[in-house]
C-alpha positions in Angstrom: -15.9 44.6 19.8 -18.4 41.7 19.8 -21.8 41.8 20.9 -24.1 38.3 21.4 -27.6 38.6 20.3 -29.9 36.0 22.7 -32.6 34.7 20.1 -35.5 32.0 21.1 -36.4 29.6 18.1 -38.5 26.6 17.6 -37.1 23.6 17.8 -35.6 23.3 14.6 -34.1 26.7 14.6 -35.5 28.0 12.1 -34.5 32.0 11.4 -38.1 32.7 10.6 -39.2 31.5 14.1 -36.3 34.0 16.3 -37.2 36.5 18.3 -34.8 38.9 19.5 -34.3 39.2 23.5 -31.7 41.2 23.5 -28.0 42.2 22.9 -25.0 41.6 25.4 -21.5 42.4 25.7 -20.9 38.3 26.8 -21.9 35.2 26.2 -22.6 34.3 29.8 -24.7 37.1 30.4 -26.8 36.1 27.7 -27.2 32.5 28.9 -27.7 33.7 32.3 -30.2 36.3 31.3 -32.2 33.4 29.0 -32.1 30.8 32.2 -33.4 33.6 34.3 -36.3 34.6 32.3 -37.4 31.4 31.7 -36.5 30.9 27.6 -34.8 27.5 28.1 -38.3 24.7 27.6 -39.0 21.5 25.6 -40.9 23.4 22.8 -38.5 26.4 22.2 -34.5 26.3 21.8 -31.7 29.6 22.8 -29.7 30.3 20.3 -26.9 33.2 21.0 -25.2 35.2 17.9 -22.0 36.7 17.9 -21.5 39.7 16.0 -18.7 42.4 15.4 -20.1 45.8 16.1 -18.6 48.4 13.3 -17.7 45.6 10.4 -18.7 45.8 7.1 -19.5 42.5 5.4 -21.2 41.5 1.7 -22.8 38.5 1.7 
């Protein structure tokens, strides 16, 4: 199952400016969730993670 993670990041998009707004089940939920609540400006960028719920990786 995939999940997308909706993150808001400087403009560079960095990993040590994200903060988390939340988890969905699709990737237009997230975008439309992030246009809604106003994430999308000229000093901030919307970056959306997939993941695989239940996988084990080592990195």
């Amino acid at each position: 199952m995939k999940l997308f993670i909706l993150y808001q990041t400087d403009v560079w998009k960095s990993k040590a400016s994200r903060v988390c707004f939340g988890i969905f089940d699709s990737r237009n939920k997230a975008i439309d969730s992030a246009k809604y609540n106003g994430l999308y400006c000229s000093c901030a960028e919307v970056v959306v993670e997939e993941v695989t719920l239940n996988l084990f990786e080592e990195n």
